[in-house]
C-alpha positions as CSV (number, residue, x, y, z in Angstrom):
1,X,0.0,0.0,0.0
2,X,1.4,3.2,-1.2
3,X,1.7,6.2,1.4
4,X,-0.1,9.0,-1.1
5,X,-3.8,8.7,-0.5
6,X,-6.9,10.0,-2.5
7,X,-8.7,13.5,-1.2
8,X,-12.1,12.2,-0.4
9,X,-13.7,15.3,-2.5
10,X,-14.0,19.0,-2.4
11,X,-13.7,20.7,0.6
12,X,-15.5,24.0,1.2
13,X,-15.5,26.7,4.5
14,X,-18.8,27.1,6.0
15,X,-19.5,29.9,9.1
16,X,-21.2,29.5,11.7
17,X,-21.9,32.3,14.5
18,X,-21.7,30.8,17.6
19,X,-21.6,32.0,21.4
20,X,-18.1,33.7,22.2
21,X,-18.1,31.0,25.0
22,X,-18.5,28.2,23.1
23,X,-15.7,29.2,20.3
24,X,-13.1,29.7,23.3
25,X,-14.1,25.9,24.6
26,X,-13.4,24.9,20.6
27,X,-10.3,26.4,20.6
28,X,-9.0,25.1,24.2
29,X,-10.3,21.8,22.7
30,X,-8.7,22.2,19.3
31,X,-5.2,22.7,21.3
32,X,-5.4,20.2,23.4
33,X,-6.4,17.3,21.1
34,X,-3.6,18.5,18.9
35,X,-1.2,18.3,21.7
36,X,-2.4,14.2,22.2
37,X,-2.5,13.8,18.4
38,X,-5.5,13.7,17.1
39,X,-7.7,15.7,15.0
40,X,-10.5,18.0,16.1
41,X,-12.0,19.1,12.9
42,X,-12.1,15.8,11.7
43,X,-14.2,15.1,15.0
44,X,-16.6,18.0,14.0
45,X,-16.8,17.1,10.5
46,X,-18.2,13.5,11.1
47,X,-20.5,15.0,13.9
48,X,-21.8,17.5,11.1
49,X,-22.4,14.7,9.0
50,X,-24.1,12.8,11.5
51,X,-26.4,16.1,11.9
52,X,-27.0,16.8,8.4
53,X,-28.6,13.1,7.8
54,X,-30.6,13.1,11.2
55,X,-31.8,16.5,10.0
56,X,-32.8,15.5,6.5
57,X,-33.9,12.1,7.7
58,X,-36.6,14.2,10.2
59,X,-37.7,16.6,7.2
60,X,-38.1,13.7,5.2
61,X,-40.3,12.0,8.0
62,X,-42.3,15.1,8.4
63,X,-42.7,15.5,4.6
64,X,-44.0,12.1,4.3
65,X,-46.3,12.5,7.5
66,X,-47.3,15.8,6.0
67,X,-48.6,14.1,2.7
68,X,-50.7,11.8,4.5
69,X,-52.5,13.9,6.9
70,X,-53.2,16.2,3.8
71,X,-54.7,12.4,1.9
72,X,-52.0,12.9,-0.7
73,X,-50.1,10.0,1.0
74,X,-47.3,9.4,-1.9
75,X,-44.4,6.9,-2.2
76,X,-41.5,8.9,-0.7
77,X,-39.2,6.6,-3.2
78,X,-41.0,7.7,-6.3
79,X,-41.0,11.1,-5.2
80,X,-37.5,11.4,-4.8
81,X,-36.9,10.5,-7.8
82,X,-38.5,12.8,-9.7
């Protein structure tokens, strides 16, 4: 196995306003996992992940719950696809 590995894609800055508090604890916490050697953002990253799908997994639910209450109950499958 070679020691050059692939980029897994694109990589893009997002912002996010957040309480002064909470940035201070990140960057304590950024330090110090650096300092054991490992890699905070990479920690964030697959928590934000993790978010993103539990998020579009609930809109999807209420979506789908949505079309039934209103009697237009639809095949969420078929949907997406269009």
């Amino acid at each position: 196995m070679g020691i050059l590995q692939q980029r897994e894609g694109r990589t893009a800055v997002i912002a996010l306003r957040v309480p002064s508090s909470l940035k201070a604890q990140f960057q304590v916490l950024r330090k110090r996992a650096e300092d054991a050697g490992f890699d905070l953002s990479a920690t964030i990253l697959d928590a934000l992940t993790r978010l993103a799908k539990q998020a579009r997994d609930e809109l999807d639910r209420m979506r789908d719950e949505e079309h039934e209450i209103n009697g237009r109950a639809m095949d969420s499958t078929t949907e997406k696809l269009q």
